[in-house]
Each structure stands twice: as C-alpha cells, then as structure tokens.
N, C-alpha and C positions, 0 to 999 in steps of 0.2 A: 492509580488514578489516571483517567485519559478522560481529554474534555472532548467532543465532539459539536462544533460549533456550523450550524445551517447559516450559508446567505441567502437573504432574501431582499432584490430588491425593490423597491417605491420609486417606480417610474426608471429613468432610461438613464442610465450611468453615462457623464459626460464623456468628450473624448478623452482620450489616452488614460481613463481612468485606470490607476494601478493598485493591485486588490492586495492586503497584505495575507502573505503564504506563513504557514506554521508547522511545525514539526516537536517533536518530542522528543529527547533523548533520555535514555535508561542506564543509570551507573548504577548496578546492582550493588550490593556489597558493601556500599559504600565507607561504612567503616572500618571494613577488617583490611580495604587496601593498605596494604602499607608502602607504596611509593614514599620514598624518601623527598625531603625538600628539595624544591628545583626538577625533577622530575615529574612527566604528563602522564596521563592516561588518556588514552587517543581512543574517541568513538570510532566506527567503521561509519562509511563516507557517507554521506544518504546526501538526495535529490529536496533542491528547493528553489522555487521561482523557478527550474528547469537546470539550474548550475548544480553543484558539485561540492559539498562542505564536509568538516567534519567538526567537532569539539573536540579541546584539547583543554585537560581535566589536572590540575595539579591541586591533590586533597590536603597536601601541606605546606602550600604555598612556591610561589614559584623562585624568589629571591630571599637573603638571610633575613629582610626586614619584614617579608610577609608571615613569622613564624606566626602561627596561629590563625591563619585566615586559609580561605581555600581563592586561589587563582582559577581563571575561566576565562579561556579563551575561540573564537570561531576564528576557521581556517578555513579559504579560499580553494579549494584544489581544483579548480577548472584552469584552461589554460585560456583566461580569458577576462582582460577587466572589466568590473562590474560595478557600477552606481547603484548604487544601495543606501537606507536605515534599515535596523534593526534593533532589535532586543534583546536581552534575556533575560532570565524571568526561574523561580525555583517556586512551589505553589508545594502546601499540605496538602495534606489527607483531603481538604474541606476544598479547595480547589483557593484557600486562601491566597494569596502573594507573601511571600517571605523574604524576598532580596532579588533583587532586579539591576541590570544597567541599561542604557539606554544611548543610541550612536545614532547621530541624524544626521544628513546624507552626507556622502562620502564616499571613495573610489578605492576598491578595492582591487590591488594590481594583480595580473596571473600570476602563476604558481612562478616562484623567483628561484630554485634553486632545488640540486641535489645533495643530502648528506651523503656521510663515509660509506653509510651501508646502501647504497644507491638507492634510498625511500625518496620519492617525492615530497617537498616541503614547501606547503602552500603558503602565501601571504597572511596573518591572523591579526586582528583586532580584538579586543579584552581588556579585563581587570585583574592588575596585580591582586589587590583588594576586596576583590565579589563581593565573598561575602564571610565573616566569622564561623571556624570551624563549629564550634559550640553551638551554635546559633543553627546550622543544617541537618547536624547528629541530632537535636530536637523537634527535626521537621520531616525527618525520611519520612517515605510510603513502604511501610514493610520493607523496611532496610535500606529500601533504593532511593538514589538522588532521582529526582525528576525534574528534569529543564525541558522549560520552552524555550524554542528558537521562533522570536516573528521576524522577518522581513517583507521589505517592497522594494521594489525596481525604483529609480527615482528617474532613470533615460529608458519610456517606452522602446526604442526600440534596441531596447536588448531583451525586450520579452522573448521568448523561445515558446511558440506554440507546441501541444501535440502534437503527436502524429496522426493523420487520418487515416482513419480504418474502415473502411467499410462493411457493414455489416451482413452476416450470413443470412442470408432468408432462409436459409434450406430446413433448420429444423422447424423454426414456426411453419412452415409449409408441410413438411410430413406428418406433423400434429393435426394439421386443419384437412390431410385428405387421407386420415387414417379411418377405416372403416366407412368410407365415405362409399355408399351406393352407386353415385351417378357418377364416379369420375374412374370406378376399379373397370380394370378390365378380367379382371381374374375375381374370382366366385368358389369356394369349399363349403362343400355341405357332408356335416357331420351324418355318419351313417348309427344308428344303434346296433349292437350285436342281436341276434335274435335269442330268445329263450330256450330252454329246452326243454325235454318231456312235459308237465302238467304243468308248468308256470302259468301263472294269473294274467291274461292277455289284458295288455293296457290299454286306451287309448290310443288311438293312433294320430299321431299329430307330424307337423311337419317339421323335418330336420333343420337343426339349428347353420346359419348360413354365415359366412365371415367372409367379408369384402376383401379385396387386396389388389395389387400390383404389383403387375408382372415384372417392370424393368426394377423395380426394390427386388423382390425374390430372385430375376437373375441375380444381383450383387451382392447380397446380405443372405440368402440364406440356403446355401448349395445343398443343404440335408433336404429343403423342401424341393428340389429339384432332382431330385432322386426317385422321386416319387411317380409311381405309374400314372401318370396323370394327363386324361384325353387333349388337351393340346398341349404340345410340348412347348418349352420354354426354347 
C-alpha cells in the first residue's frame, strides 16, 4: 500500500507557509522478526523536510513493562536542531488508520553522541507504547509494517531548499531539428541498386532524401564519416 497524495492549491499560500512532508517506511517481515525485548530495528536513513531521520522499530517492546506492545521511535540524525510536529501513523491494506501518535512542536537536538561500535546516534522521540503487538500482526500489507512519517518545520527558516539545476535544452533541441529541411546542412540520398538482365523496369521515381547535420555526424557517428562522401566532414 502507498498513498500518493497531489497539492493543490486555492489561491496564494500565505507567507512562511510550511507544507507538511511524508514518507513511508517498510519493515518487511514483520513477524518473523525476532528481536528480542528492548532491542530496535533501525530503518536506513531517508530525507525529509530536507534533514536526515531514521525509525527505530522495537517489535517487542522496548522496556520489561512494554511486554506485548511494539515501541516506535524517529531519530534525528542530521547534525542539526530542528523545530518540528510530527506523526505517525500505521494504515491497512484499505489505506485505514490503525494506531497513530502525535508530537506537536518541539525541538529536536542534533545528533548527541557516539556508541561503542563508533554508529552515530541521533536524538529520538517516540512511544514506549505505539501500539499492541496483536493489534499490527492483524493489520500487515502482505506481511509488512507500513508507517507513515508526517512532519512540518515549525521555524521557516530552517527550510532547506533544493538544489537548482538548470535544465538541458540539448535533447528537446535535437528532437526539434531532427530531419528538419531548413536548418541541415548535410543531405543523403538513397541510391537503388540497378536490376539485372530481364528485370521488370519500374517507375522511376526520386531517391528517398534524409536530412542531417554535419557538426552531430562529426561527434556521434564516425562510421558515417568514413564514408566517400563529396564534402568531407
């Protein structure tokens, strides 16, 4: 299950309007993990609002009192504080809600420290409590936990714009003076072979003609450059 959700919007977004961002995450498997209590299972990092997070998955809870629930936690791993809400959120097959928490604004500090095995370990907010194991084992998507992650920035400017990239004209331009009459400087006309002894004289018509350019055929295609061909390239 994956939602894909359009903005659209009615009239002109006031200033510092901050859009909330979402993401998906996939614990496959979900049941046959066997992490023991008090141990995570760590998503790989993914991008959101332009930071750096991960989820940190404990399917049997994270402490002796959560026996029976599953713990869920987001982890910060940017080196960088961040004002933020957020959600999360576990959703059926039917795109239903099934267990959710909810954190409204609040400051999430950069990444605070190193373990033994020199991993980075980011700042994390969560619920001991999520959500009851019982209760998810009859909500997988073909076996998989599916979490949404929303968040919003609550301090514009800690937005992180993209990057600008400016875009290649070159291909829509080769496409638009492909075959094009008036702008080639180079002209191939297809010869017929001739027939031989009693063959049935056809029609004589004119040789089929195919447009091109020259400074393309010097770069791209050195086999047509080979070719006895009255001006040379």
């Amino acid at each position: 299950m994956s939602r894909s959700v359009a903005i659209v919007d009615v009239g002109s977004p006031p200033p510092n309007y901050q859009r909330w961002d979402t993401a998906e995450v996939h614990f496959h498997g979900f049941a046959e993990l066997t992490t023991p209590p008090g141990d995570c299972v760590d998503s790989p990092e993914f991008t959101c609002l332009g930071h750096t997070w991960k989820l940190s998955l404990c399917p049997h809870g994270y402490q002796v009192w959560c026996q029976g629930m599953v713990s869920l936690y987001l982890c910060n791993m940017s080196n960088k504080l961040i004002s933020k809400e957020f959600s999360l959120n576990v959703r059926d097959s039917d795109g239903r809600e099934i267990a959710y928490c909810t954190y409204p604004s609040d400051r999430f500090p950069p990444t605070a420290e190193v373990d033994e095995d020199g991993n980075v370990v980011g700042d994390d907010w969560g619920d001991d409590n999520f959500a009851k194991r019982s209760k998810i084992l009859k909500h997988l998507v073909e076996g998989s936990l599916i979490i949404e992650v929303k968040m919003r920035l609550t301090d514009p400017s800690q937005t992180i714009l993209p990057p600008f990239v400016l875009e290649n004209p070159a291909c829509n331009l080769g496409q638009k003076v492909f075959m094009d009459e008036e702008s080639a400087d180079v002209v191939f006309e297809i010869q017929h072979q001739k027939g031989e002894g009693n063959a049935r004289k056809k029609a004589k018509a004119s040789p089929p003609t195919f447009f091109a350019h020259r400074i393309v055929l010097q770069k791209c295609t050195p086999q047509v450059r080979a070719f006895p061909l009255r001006c040379p390239f």
